[in-house]
C-alpha angles and dihedrals in degrees: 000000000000141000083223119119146145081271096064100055089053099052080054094048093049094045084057091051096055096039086051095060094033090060103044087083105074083046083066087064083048102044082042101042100119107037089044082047088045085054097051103046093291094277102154088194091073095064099031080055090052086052094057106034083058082057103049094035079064105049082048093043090056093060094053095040089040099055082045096047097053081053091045121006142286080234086074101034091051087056086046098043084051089052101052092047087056091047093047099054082049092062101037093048076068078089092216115124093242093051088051091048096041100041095043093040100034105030107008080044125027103021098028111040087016088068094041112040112050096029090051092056104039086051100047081054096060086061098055122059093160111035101027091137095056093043097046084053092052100051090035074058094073093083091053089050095057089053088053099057118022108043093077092043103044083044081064100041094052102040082055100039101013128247093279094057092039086049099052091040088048084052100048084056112048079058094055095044098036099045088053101047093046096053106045096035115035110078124167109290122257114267112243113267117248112271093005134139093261092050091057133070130061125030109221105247096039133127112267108212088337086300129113099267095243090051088055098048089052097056096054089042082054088051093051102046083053101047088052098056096072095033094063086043095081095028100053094037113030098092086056085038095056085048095067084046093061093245109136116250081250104065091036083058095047084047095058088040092061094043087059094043087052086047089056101047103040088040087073090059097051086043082053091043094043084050089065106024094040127235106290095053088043087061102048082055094050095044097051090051094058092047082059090050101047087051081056100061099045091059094048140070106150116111100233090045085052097055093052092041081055092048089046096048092050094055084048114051105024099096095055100086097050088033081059089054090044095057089044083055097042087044111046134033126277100249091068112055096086086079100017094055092051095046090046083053091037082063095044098047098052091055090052080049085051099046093051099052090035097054093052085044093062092034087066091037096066110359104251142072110234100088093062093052086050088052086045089054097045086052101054083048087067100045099050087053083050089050091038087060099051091041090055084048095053089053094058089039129077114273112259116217119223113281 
């Protein structure tokens, strides 16, 4: 017996549908960087901050939206998180530093994506109990999917209206897609059934790993908040990137574009890997990869290398977020996924956050963007010895069934 149904997969597919146009608005600050930056005194570092402070609003966001949709319903808090993303880009088309900060932290961040990102995830898990890791990595897949498909098509756009005009319209039509979808598709989540595999795993109170629960929680949380920091560098900067290195915004977009094409589809085969080597082992693979990845982009500058390194990274590194999720839901008891998935993503989110703003820092520090893949490379060290540690753990502790 399963909780699986037809159902199920189109609550995911939707969910994909709705994050991959949510999240195609922080991709307008990357695809616009230099000609935003050019408006405001040419600082990289403004719109790089209003990046990231769309990543981490929303990690914070998910904590808050999270703990409301399990008292109301994730129904209610999809229409309001698309709401918010349509009234952020308003504010922020305004084109003044404060209105790019406020409308991509506050609404775009913490209100918007906030409201769209961890719920969704922690909800479309309560309708597999089977096939959770393929399913995390489809609907995780809604932000590969926007760059995917948006980056090409925003660098047109604004090269031909401007970044203002491109901003406010995107805006106007996350709100008439999202509020749709939200209302006529997402419905409460099955409850498990007796005696099933959801139903089993983890008994709130115990030991996680041989470690308190909340301890282990923090230090993949702290795994987390490190691996992401490298993993938002290339993908926030590399059209600017591509741009010192003489390659045209164009083909920057079109490379972005490839390196998140390569992450979703790539993503369904971790999802189908996590699925059958569990999340911990998913995420020193992963990890690994990126480290690879990152190495990669600091040896080469020549556009068709590029390309292949993008396409490389994004093969690489696209399982580590659901596989995140995964491990929370193989390690702790069902019960409590509603608040520990949100904070897990609330720590991922703010490294990727990090990375983003850090990355543009140091770009303006010292005019070139090596040392920021160098800091990149030194972060997802630490956090494969972190992830080294609690998988050693796991082997000497009794194994934990799926909750």
């Amino acid at each position: 017996m399963s909780i699986e149904s037809r159902a199920s997969w189109v609550i995911a597919v939707t969910a994909v549908v709705i994050l991959s146009i949510s999240f195609g608005a922080p991709l307008l600050v990357v695809v616009a960087l230099r000609p935003i930056a050019a408006d405001l005194g040419d600082a990289r570092s403004i719109p790089a901050l209003a990046s990231s402070l769309a990543y981490l609003g929303a990690g914070a966001g998910g904590i808050l939206m999270g703990w409301i949709a399990g008292r109301t319903s994730t129904r209610l808090i999809a229409m309001v998180g698309g709401a918010m993303v349509c009234a952020g880009l308003a504010l922020a088309s305004g084109g003044a530093a404060w209105q790019l900060v406020v409308g991509f932290g506050l609404l775009v961040g913490l209100l918007g994506n906030g409201a769209l990102f961890p719920p969704m995830m922690t909800y479309v898990s309560l309708w597999f109990d089977r096939r959770r890791g393929t399913a995390l990595a489809l609907v995780a897949s809604g932000q590969y999917v926007a760059g995917a498909l948006w980056p090409a098509l925003l660098e047109r756009l604004i090269a031909a209206h401007g970044w203002q005009r491109v901003m406010l319209g995107y805006g106007v039509f996350a709100a008439a897609t999202i509020l749709p979808l939200a209302a006529l598709v997402l419905r409460p989540a099955p409850q498990p059934l007796p005696g099933a595999a959801a139903e089993a795993g983890p008994v709130v109170g115990e030991t996680v790993l041989g470690l308190p629960p909340n301890l282990a929680l923090g230090l993949l949380a702290l795994a987390s908040f490190l691996c992401c920091i490298p993993m938002a560098m290339p993908a926030a900067h590399l059209v600017a990137f591509c741009g010192d290195l003489g390659i045209s915004a164009q083909q920057g977009a079109w490379m972005l574009s490839v390196l998140l094409i390569a992450a979703f589809l790539a993503r369904q085969f971790w999802g189908w890997v996590a699925d059958r080597i569990g999340g911990l082992n998913t995420l020193l693979a992963g990890n690994l990869c990126q480290t690879v990845g990152m190495a990669a982009f600091l040896t080469t500058q020549d556009e068709a290398g590029l390309f292949l390194v993008a396409a490389g990274y994004g093969l690489g590194f696209s399982g580590i977020v659901p596989a995140y999720v995964l491990a929370v839901r193989e390690l702790f008891p069902a019960s409590e996924a509603a608040w520990r998935v949100p904070v897990l993503l609330f720590l991922s989110l703010s490294g990727m956050a990090a990375g983003a703003w850090l990355a543009g820092a140091l770009y303006d520090g010292f005019g070139f963007y090596a040392i920021a893949w160098q800091v990149g490379i030194a972060c997802n060290l630490a956090a494969l010895a972190l992830l080294g540690g609690l998988a050693l753990r796991r082997r000497r502790a009794p194994l934990l069934s799926p909750g």
